[in-house]
TIPANU-719237 format. One line per 10 residues: number of its first residue (from 0); their letters; for each residue x, y, z of N, C-alpha, C. Coordinates in Angstrom, 2 decimals. Example, Ala and Ser with C-alpha at 12.3 -4.5 7.8 and 13.67 -1.06 7.14 Angstrom:
2
0) AS) 13.19 -5.69 7.80 12.30 -4.50 7.80 13.20 -3.30 7.80 | 12.85 -2.25 7.08 13.67 -1.06 7.14 12.90 0.03 7.87;
//
This chain:
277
0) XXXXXXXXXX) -29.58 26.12 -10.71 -30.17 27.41 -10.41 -29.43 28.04 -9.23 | -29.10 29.42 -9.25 -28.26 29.79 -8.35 -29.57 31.25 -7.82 | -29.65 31.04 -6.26 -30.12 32.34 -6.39 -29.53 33.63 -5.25 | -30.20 34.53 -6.31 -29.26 36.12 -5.82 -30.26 37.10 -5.16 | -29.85 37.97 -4.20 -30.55 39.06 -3.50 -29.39 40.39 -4.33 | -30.52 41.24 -4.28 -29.82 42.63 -4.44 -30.16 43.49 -3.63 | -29.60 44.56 -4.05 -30.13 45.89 -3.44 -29.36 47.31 -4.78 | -30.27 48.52 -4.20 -29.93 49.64 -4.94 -29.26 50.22 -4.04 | -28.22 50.34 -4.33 -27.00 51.77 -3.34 -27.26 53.15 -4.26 | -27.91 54.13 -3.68 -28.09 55.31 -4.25 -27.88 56.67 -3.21;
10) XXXXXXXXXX) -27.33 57.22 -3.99 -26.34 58.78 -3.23 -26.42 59.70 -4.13 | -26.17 61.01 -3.59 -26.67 61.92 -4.77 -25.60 62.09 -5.92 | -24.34 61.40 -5.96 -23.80 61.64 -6.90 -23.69 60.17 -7.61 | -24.24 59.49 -7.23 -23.95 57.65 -8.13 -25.04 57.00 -7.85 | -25.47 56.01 -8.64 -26.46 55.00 -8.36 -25.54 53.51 -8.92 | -25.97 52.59 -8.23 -25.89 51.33 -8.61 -26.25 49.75 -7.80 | -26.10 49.04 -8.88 -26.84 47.93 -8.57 -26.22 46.72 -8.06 | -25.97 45.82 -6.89 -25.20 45.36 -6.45 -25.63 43.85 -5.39 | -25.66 42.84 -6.80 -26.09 41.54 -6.20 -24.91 41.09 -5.43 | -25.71 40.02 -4.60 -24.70 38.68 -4.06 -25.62 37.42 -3.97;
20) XXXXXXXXXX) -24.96 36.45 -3.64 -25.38 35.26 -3.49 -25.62 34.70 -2.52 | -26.26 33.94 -1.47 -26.81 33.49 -0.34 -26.18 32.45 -0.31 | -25.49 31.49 -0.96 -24.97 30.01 -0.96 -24.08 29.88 -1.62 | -23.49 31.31 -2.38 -21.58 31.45 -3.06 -21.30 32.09 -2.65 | -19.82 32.34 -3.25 -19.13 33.35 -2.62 -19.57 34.31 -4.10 | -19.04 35.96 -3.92 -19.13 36.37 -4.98 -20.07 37.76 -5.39 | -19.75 38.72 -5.81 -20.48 40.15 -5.77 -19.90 40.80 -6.93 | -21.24 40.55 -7.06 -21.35 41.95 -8.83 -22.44 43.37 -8.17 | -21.98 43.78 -9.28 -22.58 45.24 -9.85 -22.63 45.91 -10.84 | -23.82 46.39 -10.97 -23.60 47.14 -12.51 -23.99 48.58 -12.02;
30) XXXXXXXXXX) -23.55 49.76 -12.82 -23.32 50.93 -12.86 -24.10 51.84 -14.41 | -24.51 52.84 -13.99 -24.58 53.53 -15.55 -23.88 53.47 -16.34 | -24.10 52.76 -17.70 -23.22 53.30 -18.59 -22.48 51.69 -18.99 | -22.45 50.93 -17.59 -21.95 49.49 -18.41 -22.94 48.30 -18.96 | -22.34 48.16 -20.04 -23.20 46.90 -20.43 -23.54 45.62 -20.14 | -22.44 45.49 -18.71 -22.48 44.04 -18.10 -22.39 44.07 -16.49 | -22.42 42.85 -16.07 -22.06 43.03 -14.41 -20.66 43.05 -14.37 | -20.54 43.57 -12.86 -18.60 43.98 -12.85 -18.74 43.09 -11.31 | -17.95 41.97 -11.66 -17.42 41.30 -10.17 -16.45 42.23 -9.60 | -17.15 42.29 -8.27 -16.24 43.33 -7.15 -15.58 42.48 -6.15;
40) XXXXXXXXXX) -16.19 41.03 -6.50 -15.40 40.64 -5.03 -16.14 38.91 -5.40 | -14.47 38.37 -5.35 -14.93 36.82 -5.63 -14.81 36.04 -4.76 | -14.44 36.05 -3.24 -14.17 35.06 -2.40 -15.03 35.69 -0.99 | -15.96 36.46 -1.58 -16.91 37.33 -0.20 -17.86 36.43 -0.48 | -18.19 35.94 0.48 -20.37 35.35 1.22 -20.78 36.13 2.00 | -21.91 36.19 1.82 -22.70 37.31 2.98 -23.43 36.59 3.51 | -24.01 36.49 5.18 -25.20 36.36 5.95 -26.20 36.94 5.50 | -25.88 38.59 5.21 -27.06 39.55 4.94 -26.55 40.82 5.09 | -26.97 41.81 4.27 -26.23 42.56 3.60 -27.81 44.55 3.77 | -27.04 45.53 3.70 -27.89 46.47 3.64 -27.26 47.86 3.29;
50) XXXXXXXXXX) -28.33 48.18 2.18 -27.85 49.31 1.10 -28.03 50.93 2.60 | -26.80 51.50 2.75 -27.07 52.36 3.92 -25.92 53.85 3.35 | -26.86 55.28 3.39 -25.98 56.22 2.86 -24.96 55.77 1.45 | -25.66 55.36 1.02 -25.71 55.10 -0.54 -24.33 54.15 -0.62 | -24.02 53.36 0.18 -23.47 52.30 0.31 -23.82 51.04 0.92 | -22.90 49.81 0.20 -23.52 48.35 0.81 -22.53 47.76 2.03 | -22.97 47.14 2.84 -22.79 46.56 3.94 -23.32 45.16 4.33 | -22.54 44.72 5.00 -22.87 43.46 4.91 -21.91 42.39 6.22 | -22.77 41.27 6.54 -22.29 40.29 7.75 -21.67 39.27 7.00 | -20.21 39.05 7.01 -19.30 38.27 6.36 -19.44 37.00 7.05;
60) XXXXXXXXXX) -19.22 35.68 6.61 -19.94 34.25 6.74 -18.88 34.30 7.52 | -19.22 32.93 8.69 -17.85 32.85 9.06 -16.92 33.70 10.09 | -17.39 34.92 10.15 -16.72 35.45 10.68 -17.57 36.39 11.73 | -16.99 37.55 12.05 -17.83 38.73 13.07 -17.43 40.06 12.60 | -17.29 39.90 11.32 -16.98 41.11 10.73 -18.33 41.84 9.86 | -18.16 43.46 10.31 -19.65 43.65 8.95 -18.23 45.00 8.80 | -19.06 44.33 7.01 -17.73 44.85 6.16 -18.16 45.61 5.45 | -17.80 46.77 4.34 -17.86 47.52 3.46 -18.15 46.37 2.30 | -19.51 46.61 1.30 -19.08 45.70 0.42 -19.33 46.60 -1.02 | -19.70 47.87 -0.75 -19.74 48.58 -1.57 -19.98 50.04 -1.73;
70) XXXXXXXXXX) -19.09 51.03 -2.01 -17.47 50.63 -2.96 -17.33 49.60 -2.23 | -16.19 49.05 -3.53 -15.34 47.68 -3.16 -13.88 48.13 -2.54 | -13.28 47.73 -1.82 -11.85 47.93 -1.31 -11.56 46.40 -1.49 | -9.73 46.67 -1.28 -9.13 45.23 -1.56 -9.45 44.51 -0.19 | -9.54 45.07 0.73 -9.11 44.19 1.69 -10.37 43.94 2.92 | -11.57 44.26 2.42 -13.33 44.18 2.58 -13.13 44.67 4.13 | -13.21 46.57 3.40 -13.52 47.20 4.77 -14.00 47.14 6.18 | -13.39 46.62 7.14 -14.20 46.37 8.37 -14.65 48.16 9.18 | -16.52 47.59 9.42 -16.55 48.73 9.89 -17.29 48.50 11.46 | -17.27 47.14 11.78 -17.66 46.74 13.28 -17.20 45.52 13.13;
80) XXXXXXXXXX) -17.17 44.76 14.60 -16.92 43.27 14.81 -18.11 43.35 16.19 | -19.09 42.18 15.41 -19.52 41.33 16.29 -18.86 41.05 17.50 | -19.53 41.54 18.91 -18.99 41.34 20.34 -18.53 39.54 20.55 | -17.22 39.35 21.05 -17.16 37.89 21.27 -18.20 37.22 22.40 | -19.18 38.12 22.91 -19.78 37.71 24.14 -21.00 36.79 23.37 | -21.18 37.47 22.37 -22.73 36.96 21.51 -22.28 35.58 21.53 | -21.16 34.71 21.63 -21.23 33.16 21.14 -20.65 33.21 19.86 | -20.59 31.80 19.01 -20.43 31.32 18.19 -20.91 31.90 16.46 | -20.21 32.77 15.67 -21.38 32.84 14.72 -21.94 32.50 13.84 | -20.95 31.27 13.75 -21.98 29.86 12.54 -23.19 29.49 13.14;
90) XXXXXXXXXX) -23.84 29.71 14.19 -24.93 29.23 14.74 -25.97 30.63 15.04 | -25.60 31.99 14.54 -26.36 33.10 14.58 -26.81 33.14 13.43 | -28.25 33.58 13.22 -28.70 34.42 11.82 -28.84 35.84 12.09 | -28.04 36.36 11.13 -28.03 37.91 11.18 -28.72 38.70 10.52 | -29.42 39.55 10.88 -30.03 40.80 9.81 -29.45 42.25 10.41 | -29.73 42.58 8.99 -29.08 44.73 8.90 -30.01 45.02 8.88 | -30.99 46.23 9.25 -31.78 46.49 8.98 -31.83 48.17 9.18 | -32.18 49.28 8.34 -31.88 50.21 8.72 -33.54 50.74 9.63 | -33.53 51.38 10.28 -34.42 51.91 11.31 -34.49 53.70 11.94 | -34.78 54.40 11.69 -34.84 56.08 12.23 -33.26 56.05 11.86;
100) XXXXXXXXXX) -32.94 56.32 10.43 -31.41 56.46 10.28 -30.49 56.08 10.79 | -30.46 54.14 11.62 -29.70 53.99 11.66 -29.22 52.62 11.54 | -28.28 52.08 11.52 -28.36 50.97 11.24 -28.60 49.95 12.11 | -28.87 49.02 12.09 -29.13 48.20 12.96 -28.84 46.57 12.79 | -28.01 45.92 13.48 -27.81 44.46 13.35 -28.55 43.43 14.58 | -29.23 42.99 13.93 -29.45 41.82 14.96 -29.70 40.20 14.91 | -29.53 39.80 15.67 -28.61 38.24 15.40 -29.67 37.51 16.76 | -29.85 36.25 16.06 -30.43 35.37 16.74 -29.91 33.97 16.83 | -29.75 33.73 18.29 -29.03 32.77 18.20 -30.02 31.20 18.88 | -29.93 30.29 18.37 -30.71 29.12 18.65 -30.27 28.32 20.40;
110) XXXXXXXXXX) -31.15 28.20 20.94 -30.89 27.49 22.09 -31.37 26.26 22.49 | -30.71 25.12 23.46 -31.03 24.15 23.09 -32.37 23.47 24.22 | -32.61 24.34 25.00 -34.09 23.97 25.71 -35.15 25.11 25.33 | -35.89 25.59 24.65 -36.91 26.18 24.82 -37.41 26.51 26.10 | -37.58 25.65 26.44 -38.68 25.85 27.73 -37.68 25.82 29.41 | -36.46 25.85 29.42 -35.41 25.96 30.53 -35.45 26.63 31.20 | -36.60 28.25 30.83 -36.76 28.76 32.09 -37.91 29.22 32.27 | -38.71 28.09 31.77 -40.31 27.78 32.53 -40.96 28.94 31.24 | -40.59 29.36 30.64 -41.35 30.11 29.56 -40.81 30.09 27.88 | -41.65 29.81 27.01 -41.21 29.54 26.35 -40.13 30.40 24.98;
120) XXXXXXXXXX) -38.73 30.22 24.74 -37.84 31.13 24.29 -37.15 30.15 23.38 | -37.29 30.45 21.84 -37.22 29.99 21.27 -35.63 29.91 21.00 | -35.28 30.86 21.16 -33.84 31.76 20.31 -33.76 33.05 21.31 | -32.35 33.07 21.41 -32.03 34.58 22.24 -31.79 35.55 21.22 | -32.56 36.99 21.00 -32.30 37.53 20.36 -31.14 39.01 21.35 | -30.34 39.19 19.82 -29.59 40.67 20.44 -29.48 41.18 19.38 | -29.59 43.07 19.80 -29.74 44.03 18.80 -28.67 45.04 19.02 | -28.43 45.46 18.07 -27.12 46.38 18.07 -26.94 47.65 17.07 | -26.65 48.61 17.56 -26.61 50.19 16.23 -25.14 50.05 16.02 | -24.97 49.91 14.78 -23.78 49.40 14.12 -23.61 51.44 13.43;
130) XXXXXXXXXX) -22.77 51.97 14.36 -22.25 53.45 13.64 -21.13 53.00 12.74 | -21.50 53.24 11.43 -20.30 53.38 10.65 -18.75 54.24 10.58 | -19.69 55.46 10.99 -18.53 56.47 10.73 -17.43 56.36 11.94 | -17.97 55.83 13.28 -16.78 55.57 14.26 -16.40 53.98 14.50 | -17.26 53.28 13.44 -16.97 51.86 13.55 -17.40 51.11 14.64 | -17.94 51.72 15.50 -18.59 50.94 16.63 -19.98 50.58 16.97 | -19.98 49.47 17.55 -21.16 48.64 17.72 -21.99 48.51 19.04 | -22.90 49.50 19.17 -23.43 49.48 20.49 -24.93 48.62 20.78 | -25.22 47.65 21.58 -26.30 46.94 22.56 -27.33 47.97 21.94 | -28.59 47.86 22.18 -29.57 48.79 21.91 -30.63 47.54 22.81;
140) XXXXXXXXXX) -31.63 49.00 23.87 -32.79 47.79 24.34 -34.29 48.26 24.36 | -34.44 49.45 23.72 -35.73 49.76 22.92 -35.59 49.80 21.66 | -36.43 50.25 20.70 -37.13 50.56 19.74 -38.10 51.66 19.23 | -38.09 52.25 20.87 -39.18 53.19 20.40 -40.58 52.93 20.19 | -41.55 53.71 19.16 -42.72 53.23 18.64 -42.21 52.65 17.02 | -41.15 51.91 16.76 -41.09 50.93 15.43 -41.06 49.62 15.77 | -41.09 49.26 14.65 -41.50 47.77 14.72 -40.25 47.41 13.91 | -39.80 45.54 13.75 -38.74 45.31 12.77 -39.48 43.98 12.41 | -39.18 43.83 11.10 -39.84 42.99 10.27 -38.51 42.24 9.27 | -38.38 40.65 10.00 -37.32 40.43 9.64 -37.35 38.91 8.23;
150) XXXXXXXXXX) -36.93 38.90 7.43 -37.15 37.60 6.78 -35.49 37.26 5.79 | -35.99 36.39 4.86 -35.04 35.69 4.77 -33.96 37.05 2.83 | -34.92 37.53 2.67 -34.61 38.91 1.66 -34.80 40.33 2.19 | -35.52 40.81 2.94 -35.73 41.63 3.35 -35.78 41.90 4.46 | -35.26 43.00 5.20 -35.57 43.59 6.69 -36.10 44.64 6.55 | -37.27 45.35 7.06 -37.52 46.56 7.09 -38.10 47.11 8.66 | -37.95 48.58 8.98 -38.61 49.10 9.73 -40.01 49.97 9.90 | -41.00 49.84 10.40 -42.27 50.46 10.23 -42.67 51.11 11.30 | -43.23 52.24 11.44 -43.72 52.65 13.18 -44.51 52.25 13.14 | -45.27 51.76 14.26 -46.68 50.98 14.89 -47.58 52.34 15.47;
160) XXXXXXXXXX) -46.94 53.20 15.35 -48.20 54.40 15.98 -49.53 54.54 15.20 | -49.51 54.03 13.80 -50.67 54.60 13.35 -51.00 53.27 13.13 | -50.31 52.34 13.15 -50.97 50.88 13.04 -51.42 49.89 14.68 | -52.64 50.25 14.77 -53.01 49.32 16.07 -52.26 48.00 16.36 | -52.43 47.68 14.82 -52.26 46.18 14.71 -50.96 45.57 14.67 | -50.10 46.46 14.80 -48.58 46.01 14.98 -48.00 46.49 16.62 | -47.28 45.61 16.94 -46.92 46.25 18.66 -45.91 47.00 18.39 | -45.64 48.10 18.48 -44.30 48.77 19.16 -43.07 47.91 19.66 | -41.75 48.47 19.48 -40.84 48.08 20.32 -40.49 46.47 20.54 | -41.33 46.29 18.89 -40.77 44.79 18.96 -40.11 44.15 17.81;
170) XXXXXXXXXX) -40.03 42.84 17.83 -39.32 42.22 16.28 -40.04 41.02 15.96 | -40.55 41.09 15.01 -41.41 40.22 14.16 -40.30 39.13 12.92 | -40.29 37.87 13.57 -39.92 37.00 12.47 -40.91 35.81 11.92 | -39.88 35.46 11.35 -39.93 34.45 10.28 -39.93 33.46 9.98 | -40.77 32.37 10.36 -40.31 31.26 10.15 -41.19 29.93 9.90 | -41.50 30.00 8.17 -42.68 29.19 7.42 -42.53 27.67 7.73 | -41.67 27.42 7.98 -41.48 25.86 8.17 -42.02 25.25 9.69 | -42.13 26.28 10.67 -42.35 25.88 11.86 -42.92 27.06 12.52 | -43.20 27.87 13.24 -44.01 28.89 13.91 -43.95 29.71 12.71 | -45.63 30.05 12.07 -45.22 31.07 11.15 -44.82 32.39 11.03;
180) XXXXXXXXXX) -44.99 32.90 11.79 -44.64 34.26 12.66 -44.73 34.47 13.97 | -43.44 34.80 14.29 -43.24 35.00 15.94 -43.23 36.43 16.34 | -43.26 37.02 17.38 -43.41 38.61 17.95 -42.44 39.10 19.25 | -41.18 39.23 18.95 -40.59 39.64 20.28 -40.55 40.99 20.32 | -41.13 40.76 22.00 -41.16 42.07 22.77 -39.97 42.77 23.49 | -39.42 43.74 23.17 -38.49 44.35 23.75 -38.83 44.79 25.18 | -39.70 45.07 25.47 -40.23 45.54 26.51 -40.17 44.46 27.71 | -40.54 42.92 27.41 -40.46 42.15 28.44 -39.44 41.14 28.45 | -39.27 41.38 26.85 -38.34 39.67 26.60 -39.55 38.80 25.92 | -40.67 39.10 25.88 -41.16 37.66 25.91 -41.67 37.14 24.81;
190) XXXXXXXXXX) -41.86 35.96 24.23 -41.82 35.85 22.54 -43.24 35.26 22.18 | -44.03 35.60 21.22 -45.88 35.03 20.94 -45.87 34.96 19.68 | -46.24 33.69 19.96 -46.67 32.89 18.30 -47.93 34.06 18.00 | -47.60 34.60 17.07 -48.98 35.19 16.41 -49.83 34.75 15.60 | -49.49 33.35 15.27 -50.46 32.78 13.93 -50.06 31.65 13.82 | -51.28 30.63 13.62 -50.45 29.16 14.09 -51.22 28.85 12.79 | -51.12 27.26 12.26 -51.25 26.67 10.97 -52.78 26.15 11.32 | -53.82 26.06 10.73 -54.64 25.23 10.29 -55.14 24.99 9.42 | -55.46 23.17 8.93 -56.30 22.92 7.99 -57.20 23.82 7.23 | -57.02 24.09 5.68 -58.29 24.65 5.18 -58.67 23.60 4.08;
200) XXXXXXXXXX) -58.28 23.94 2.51 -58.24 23.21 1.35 -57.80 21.96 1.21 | -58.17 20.32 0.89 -56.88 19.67 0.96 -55.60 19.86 -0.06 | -55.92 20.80 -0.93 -55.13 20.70 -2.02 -54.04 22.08 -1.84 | -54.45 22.81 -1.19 -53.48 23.67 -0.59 -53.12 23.60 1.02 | -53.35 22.72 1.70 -52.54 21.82 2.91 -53.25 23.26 3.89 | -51.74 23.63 4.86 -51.99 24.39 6.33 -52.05 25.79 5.41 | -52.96 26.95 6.50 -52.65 28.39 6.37 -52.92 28.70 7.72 | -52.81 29.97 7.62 -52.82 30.82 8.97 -54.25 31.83 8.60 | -54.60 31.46 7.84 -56.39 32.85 7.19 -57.25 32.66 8.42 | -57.31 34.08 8.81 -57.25 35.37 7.69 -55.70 36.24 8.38;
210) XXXXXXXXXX) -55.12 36.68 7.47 -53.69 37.41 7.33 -54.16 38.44 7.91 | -53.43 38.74 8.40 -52.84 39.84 9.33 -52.20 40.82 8.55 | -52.22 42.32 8.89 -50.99 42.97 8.62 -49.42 42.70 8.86 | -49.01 41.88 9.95 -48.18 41.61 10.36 -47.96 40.04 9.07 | -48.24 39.77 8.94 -48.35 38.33 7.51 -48.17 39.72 6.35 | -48.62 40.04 6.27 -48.25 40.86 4.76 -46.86 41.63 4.65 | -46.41 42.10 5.64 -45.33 42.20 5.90 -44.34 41.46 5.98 | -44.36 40.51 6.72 -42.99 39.44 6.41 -43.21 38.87 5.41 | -44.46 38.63 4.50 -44.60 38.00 3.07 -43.41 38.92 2.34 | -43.85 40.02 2.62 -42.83 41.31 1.80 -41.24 40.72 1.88;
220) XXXXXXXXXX) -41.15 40.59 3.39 -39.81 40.48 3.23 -39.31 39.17 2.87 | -40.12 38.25 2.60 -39.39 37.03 1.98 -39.63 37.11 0.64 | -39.39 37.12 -0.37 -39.47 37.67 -1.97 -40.03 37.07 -2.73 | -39.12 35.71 -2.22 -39.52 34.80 -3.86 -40.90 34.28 -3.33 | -41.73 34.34 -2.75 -43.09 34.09 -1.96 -43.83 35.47 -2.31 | -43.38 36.54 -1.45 -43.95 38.26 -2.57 -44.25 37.98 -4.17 | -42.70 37.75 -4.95 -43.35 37.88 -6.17 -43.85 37.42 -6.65 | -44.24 35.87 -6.61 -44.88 34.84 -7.13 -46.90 34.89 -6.21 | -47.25 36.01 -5.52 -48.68 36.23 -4.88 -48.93 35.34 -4.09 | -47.78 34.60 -3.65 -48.20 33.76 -2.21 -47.97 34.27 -0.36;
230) XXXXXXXXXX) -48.32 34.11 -0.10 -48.18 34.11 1.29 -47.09 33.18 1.67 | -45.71 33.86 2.37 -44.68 33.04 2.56 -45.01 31.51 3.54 | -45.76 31.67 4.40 -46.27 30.17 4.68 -46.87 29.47 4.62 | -47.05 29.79 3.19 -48.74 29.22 2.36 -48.20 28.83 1.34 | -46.60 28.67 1.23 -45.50 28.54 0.00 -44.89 27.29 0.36 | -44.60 27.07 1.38 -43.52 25.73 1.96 -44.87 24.61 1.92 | -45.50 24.90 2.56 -46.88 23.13 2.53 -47.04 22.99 1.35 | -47.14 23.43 0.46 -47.93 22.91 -0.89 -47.68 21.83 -0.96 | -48.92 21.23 -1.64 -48.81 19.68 -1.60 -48.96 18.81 -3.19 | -48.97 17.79 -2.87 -48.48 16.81 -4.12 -49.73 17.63 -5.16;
240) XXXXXXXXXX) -50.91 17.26 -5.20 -51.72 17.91 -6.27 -51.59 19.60 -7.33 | -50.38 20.00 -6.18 -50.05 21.17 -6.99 -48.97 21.02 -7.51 | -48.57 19.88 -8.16 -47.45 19.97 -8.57 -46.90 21.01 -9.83 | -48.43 20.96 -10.57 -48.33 21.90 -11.83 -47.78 23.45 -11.36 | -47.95 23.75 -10.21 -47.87 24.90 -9.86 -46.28 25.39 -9.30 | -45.64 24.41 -8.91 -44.22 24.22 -8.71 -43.58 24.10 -9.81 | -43.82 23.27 -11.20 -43.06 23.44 -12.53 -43.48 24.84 -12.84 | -44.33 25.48 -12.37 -44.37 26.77 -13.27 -43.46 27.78 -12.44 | -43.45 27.42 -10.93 -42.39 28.62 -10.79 -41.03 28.05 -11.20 | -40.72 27.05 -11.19 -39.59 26.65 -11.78 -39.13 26.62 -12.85;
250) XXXXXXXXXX) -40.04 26.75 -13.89 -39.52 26.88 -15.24 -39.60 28.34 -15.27 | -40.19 29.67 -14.45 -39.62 30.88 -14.71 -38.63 31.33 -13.78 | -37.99 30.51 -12.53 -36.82 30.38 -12.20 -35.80 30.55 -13.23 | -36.05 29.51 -13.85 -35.06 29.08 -15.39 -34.82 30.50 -16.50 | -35.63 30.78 -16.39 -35.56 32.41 -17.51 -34.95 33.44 -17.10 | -34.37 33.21 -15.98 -33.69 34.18 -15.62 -32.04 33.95 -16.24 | -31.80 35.82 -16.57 -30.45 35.26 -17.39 -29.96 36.38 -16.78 | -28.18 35.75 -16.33 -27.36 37.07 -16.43 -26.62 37.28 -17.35 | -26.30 38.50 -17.68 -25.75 39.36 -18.89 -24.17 38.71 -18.36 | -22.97 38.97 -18.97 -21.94 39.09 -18.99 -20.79 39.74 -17.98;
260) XXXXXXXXXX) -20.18 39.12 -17.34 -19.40 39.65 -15.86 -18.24 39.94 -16.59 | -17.64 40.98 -16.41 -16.46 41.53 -15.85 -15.80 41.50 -15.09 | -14.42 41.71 -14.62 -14.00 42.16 -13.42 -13.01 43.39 -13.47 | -13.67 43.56 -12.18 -13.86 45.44 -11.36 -12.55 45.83 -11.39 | -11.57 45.01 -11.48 -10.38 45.46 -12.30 -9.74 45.91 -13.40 | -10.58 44.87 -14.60 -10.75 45.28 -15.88 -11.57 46.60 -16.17 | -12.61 46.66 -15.31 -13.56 48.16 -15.37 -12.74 49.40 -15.03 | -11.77 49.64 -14.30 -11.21 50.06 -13.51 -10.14 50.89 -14.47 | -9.28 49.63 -15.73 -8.33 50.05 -16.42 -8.99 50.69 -17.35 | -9.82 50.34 -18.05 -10.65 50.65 -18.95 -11.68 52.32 -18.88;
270) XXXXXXX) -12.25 52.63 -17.66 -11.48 54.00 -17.31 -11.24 54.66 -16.96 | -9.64 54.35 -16.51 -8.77 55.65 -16.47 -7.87 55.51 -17.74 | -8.12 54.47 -18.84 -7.84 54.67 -20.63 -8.51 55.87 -20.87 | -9.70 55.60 -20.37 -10.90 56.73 -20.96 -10.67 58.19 -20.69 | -9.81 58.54 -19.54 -9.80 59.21 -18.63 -8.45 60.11 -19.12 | -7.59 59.29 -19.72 -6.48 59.59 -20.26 -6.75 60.12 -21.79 | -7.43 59.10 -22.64 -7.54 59.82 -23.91 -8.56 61.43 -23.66;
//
């Protein structure tokens, strides 16, 4: 089983559809009018990727490049580099996230005392407005009244003005296996478990009930937990007695089929044939 994230790149003169893979290398797309996917790019991995002015973008593995990934160019458009100050970036997780029109990258990087300066900091986070059109990558240290909602498929932005229940000027993650949702504050630095695990059912192990708005939201942004009506950290505990419930998402894992790949070269000749007759 291989699995894929997409997104829709839409502009007023084109639409299209444009997967990648989280654990290959490798990027398709399909377009009006074709009957199959068209590989655009076979030796690209993405960190994480975001459909912006009706193009895709994306944090290249490996490297500190966020690249053009769609249109495709030969030589995977650079349109910022990651500051060398951030550290190492096999050890950052990155998200795009677009926010009040603009883009936004931010990267979290793991540290190895938590508690080193008497408060507890899980991960240093840094945020950055990634301008395309001049290619540069600027620090950013508000937010405004939005919020960022970050997970492992989805990033999105929301304003907190009409929602009590979300703070302003902060970033909300992700993370089902161990704090289920965390809350950093731009305003102080300072990071709050918002929802910790306890015992309910034995047969459905830890939850965090009753959910929050802030839980429905990062449910959103983690997917395969969205589409299947679970709560993303109500997805990782399941326990031995549900096993029936794990063959069933797994056998509609399995039903998933892709149509027939091309490559964006072959699409390419094919027409300007068309183009010619």
């Amino acid at each position: 089983m291989v699995w894929m994230s997409a997104a829709v790149c839409l502009s007023p003169t084109s639409i299209a559809v444009v997967a990648w893979f989280p654990y290959i290398e490798g990027v398709v797309c399909s377009e009006p009018g074709h009957r199959r996917w068209t590989i655009i790019h076979k030796s690209l991995a993405l960190w994480t990727a975001l459909p912006f002015q009706g193009k895709l973008f994306g944090v290249k593995k490996a490297s500190r490049r966020v690249v053009q990934v769609y249109p495709p160019s030969s030589q995977h458009k650079v349109v910022a580099r990651i500051p060398k100050e951030i550290g190492f970036p096999f050890n950052c997780c990155c998200h795009l996230v677009e926010s009040g029109g603009h883009a936004l990258l931010v990267l979290q990087q793991p540290i190895t005392d938590e508690w080193s300066s008497g408060e507890w900091v899980p991960f240093t986070v840094a945020l950055f407005d990634v301008n395309i059109s001049s290619q540069k990558i600027t620090p950013v240290s508000s937010l405004g009244d939005r919020a960022l909602f970050l997970g492992n498929d989805r990033n999105i932005s929301v304003s907190a003005k009409h929602l009590p229940s979300i703070c302003s000027n902060a970033i909300y993650i992700s993370q089902p296996t161990r704090n289920p949702t965390m809350m950093h504050s731009l305003s102080n630095r300072a990071f709050e478990q918002t929802s910790t695990f306890s015992p309910i059912h034995e047969r459905t192990g830890n939850s965090v009930r009753p959910f929050t708005l802030a839980d429905h939201l990062l449910t959103y942004c983690n997917h395969t937990e969205w589409a299947r009506g679970l709560m993303f950290h109500e997805f990782y505990p399941i326990s031995v007695p549900l096993e029936k419930l794990l063959m069933k998402f797994r056998a509609q894992d399995n039903e998933v089929r892709v149509p027939c790949l091309t490559e964006y070269k072959s699409m390419l000749e094919a027409k300007n044939n068309k183009d010619i007759l």
